[in-house]
N, C-alpha and C positions, 0 to 999 in steps of 0.2 A: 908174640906167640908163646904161650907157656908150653916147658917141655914136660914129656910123661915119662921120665926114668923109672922112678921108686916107689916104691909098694907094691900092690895090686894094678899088675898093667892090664889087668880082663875091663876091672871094674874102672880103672879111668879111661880107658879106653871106651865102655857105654856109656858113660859121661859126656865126656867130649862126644860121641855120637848122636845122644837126647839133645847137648846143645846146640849142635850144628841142626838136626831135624826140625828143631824148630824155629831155627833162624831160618833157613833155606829151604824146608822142605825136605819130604823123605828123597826124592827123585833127584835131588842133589846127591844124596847121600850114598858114596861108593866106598869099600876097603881100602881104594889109593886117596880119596879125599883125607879119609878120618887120618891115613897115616900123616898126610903133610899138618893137616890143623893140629896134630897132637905131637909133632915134631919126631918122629921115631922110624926106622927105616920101612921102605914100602915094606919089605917080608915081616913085620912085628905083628902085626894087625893077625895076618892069616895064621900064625898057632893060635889063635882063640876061635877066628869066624873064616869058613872054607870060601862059604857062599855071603853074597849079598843078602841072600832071603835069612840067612843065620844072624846077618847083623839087624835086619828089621825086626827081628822076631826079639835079639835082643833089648833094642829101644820099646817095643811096643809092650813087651813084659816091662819094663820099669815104667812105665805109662799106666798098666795096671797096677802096677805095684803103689802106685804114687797117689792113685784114683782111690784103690785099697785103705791107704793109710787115711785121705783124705775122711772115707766116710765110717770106719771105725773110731774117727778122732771125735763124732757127733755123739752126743749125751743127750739119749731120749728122754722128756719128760713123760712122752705116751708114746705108744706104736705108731699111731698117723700122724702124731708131729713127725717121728724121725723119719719117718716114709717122705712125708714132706720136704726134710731137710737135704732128705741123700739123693730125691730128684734136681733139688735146687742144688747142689754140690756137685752131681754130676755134670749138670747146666753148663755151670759156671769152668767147670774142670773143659769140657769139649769147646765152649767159647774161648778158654784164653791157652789152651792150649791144641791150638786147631789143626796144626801139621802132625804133632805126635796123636792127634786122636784119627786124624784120618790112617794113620797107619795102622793103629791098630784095628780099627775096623773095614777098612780096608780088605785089598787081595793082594797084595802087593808081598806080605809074607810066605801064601800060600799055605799048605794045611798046615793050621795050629799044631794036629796033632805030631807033628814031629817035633815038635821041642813042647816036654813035656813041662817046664817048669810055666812055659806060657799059658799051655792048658789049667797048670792048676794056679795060675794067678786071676784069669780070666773068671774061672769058676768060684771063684772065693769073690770075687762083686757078684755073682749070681747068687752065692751060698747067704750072704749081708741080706740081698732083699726078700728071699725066701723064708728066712729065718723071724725078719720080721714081720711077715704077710700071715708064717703060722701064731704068731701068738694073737695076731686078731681075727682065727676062723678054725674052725673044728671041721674044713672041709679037707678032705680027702689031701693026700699029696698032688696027684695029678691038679686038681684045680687052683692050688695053691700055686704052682709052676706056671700053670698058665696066668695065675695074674700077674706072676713076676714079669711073665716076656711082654705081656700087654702092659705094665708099666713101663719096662724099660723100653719098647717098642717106642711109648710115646714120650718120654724125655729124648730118647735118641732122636727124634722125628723135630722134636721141638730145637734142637741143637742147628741141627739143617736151618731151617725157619728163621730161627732167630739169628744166625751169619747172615743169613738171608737179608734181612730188615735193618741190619747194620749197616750193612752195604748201601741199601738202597737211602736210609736215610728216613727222612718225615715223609709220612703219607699223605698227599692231598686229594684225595680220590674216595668217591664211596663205595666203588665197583671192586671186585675182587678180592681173594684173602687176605691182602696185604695189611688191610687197616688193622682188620681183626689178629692177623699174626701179631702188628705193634704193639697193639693193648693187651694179647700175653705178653711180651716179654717186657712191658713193663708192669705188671702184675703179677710175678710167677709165683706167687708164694697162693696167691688166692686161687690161681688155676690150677694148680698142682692139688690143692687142697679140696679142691671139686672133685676132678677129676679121682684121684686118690678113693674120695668117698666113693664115688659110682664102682668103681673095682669092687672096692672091699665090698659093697651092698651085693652086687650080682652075681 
């Protein structure tokens, strides 16, 4: 068990919290667990986080944070490649890291708006696909917005799906979405790429 004496005990302390959530699950995760996994007395923990809903909101802001960095780190060669890249990024980010993304979208923190820093981490992956949705349309703000949440709508949607199809494995069947779920998620670069199109056209 590594101990947490020195430096910044907030920020190893959300550490060891991101780690354990994603090992175990957020509903593992309580102020007396983090204290035993991070070796420091049970009262440590509570001068940073009151509440449990204070330590998810934690982990779930560095989850943004890490999603954040993720698709700022993508070098567009065109707007609907990068649109492409930062659904497949997002993808990729809720599949392998599936306990810290359910928490953050999730209810389990309850309203964002009391930890303000989570609202504005949240809002900056919203600000990345609006940003680049304006430079490919002279339409309005409002409509602009709406194609961000109808993409992000549909990566989030396809994130579900594709656990989905993991789970279950190979399809032998020609009845139900399941097939066709497979063949996106072994395609996602060309359905993203579709779909993408159909947004930006309408």
């Amino acid at each position: 068990m590594k101990s947490y004496h020195h430096g910044n005990l907030k920020e190893e302390l959300v550490n060891c919290a991101v780690n354990m959530c994603e090992r175990d699950g957020y509903t593992k995760l309580s102020i007396r667990s983090l204290a035993k996994e991070s070796n420091v007395s049970q009262t440590a923990p509570y001068r940073h986080f009151k509440t449990k809903q204070e330590l998810y909101a934690a982990v779930a802001k560095e989850g943004f944070d890490k999603l954040n960095k993720k698709m700022s780190s993508i070098k567009p060669t065109d707007q609907k490649k990068y649109l492409v890249a930062c659904g497949k990024t997002y993808i990729n980010f809720g599949l392998k890291n599936a306990n810290t993304y359910d928490l953050m979208f999730g209810t389990a923190v309850g309203s964002f708006t009391d930890y303000q820093d989570l609202v504005d981490s949240a809002n900056s992956l919203f600000e990345l696909l609006r940003s680049s949705f304006s430079k490919l349309s002279n339409e309005s703000e409002e409509i602009i917005s709406f194609k961000c949440i109808t993409l992000w709508s549909m990566v989030h949607g396809l994130v579900g799906i594709i656990r989905k199809v993991n789970v279950i494995g190979d399809i032998n069947q020609n009845m139900g979405p399941m097939p066709f779920a497979n063949e996106i998620a072994n395609n996602i670069d060309e359905h993203l790429d579709k779909v993408i199109s159909g947004i930006i056209k309408n």
